[in-house]
C-alpha positions as CSV (number, residue, x, y, z in Angstrom):
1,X,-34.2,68.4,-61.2
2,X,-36.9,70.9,-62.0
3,X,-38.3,74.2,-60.2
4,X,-41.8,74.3,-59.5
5,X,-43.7,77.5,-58.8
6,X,-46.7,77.6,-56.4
7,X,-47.7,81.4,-56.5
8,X,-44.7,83.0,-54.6
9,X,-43.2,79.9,-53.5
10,X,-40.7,78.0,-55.2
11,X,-39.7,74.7,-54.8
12,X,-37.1,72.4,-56.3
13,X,-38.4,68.9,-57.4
14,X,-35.2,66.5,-57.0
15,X,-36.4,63.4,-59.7
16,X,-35.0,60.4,-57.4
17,X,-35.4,56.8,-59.4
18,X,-36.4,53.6,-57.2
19,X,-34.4,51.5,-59.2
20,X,-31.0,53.6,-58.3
21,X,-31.7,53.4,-54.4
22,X,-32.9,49.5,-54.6
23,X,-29.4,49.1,-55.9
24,X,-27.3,51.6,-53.7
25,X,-28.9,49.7,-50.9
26,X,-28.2,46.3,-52.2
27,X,-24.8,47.2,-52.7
28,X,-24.5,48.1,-49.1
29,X,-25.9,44.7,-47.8
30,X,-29.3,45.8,-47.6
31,X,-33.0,44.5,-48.6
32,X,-35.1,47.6,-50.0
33,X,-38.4,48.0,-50.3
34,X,-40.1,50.9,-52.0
35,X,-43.1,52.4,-51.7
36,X,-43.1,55.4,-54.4
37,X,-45.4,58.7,-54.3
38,X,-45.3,62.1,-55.9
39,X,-43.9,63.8,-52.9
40,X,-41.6,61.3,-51.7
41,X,-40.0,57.6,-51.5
42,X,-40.5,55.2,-48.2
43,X,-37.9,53.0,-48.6
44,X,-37.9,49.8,-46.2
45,X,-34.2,49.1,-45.3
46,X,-33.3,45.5,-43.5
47,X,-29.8,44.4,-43.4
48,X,-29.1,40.8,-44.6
49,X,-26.6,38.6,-42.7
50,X,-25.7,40.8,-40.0
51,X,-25.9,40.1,-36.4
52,X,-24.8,43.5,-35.0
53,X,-27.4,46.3,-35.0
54,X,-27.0,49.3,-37.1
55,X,-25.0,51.9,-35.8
56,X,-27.7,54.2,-34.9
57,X,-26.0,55.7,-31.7
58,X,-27.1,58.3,-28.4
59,X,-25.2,61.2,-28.8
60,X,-26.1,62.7,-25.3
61,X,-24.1,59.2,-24.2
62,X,-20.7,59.9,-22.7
63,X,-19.9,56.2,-24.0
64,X,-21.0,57.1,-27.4
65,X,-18.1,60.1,-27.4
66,X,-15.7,58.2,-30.0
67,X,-18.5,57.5,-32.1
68,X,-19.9,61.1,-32.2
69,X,-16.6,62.7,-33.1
70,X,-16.3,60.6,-36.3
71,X,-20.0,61.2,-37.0
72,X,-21.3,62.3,-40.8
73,X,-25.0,62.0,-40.2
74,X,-27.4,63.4,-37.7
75,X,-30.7,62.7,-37.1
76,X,-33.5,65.0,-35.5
77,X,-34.6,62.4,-32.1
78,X,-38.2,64.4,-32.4
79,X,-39.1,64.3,-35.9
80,X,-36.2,61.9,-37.7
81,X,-35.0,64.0,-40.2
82,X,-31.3,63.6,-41.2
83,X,-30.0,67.3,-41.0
84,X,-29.2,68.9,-43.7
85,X,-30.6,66.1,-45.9
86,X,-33.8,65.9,-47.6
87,X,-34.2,62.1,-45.5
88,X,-36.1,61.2,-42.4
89,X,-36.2,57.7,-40.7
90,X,-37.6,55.6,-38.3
91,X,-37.8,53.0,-36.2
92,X,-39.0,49.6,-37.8
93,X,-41.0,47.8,-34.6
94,X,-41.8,43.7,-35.1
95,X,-45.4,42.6,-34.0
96,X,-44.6,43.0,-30.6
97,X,-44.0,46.5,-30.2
98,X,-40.3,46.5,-29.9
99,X,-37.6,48.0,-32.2
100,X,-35.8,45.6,-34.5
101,X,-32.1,46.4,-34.6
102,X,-31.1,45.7,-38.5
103,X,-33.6,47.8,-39.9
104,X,-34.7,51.1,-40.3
105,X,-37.6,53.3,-42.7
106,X,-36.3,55.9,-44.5
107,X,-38.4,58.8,-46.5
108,X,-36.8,60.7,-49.2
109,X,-38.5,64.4,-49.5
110,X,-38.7,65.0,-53.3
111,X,-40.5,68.6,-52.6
112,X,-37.9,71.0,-51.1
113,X,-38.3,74.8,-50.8
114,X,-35.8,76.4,-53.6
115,X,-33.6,77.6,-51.0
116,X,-32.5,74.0,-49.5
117,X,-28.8,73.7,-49.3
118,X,-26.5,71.3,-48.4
119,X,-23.9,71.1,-46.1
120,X,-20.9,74.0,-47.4
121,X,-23.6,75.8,-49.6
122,X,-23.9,73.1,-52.1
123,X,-27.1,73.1,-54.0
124,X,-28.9,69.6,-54.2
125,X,-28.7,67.5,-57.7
126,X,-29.8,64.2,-58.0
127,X,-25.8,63.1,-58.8
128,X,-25.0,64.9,-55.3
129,X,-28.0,63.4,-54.2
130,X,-27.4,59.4,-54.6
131,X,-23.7,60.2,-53.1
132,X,-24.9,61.3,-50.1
133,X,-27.3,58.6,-49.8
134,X,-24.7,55.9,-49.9
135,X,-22.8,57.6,-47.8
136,X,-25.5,57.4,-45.2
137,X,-26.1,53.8,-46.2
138,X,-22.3,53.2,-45.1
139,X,-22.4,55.1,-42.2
140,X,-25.2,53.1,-40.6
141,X,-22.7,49.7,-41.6
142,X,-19.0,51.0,-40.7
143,X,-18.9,54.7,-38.9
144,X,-22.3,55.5,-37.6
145,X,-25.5,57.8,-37.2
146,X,-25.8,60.2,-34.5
147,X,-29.3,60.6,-33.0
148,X,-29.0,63.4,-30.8
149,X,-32.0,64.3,-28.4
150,X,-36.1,63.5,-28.1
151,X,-37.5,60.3,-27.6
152,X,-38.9,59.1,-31.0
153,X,-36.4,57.8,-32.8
154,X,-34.8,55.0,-30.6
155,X,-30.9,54.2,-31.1
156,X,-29.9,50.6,-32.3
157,X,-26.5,50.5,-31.2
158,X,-24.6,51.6,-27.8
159,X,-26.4,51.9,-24.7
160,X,-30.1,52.2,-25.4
161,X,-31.9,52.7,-21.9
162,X,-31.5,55.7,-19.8
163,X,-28.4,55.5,-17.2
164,X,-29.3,55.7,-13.9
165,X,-30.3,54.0,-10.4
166,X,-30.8,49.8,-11.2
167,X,-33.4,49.5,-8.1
């Protein structure tokens, strides 16, 4: 990790390796793909021979309830960003338009301002880092991802349209 300085701003560089995620992922039953920059990694995520979708859940459900209260991970439903993690995601959509339920895109921030902090005050390292991502990588399998309000991100798992009048 190093700490770039930008004038009066200060920002910590967190030195993510491709190769490290491709095989955190794998491990976890998932194809990667990676599209590396300076400022961040787009990682393609697909699960391989799995027929349920991920377990990207509504938390505004009163279904999802059981779910929520065993919940790591949270997600931003306007922007996408996991709170409290340097990671956003989105939908993956097939040619039609529609959301495809084994996969997701995930950015990894490498640029964070020098104050970030995780959960419990504890300062980002890569080590800390690659634990948390495979963490997340296991909650999207076996525990599941809270998305809790806006409509851009679009849960994969539970009920995924609006409750209300049939007619």
């Amino acid at each position: 990790m190093q700490v770039l300085q930008a004038g009066r701003y200060k920002f910590l560089f967190l030195e993510v390796e491709a190769e490290l995620i491709s095989a955190a992922a794998s491990q976890h039953g998932f194809e990667a793909r990676i599209q590396d920059s300076d400022k961040c990694l787009t990682i393609d995520l697909t699960v391989i021979d799995r027929n349920i979708p991920l377990l990207l859940f509504d938390a505004a459900d009163p279904a999802n309830l059981g779910w929520f209260s065993r919940c790591q991970f949270y997600v931003d439903g306007r922007t996408g960003a996991v709170l409290q993690t340097p990671i956003s995601i989105a939908n993956k959509r097939d040619r039609s338009g529609k959301t495809v339920n084994n996969g997701l895109r995930l950015r990894i921030s490498r640029e964070l301002p020098a104050t970030f902090r995780l959960p419990g005050k504890l300062p980002l390292t890569e080590q800390v880092f690659y634990g948390m991502f495979t963490n997340f990588l296991q909650a999207l399998t076996k525990t599941g991802v809270a998305v809790c309000g806006g409509p851009t991100i679009t849960p994969l798992a539970g009920r995924t349209e609006a409750p209300g009048s049939r007619n």
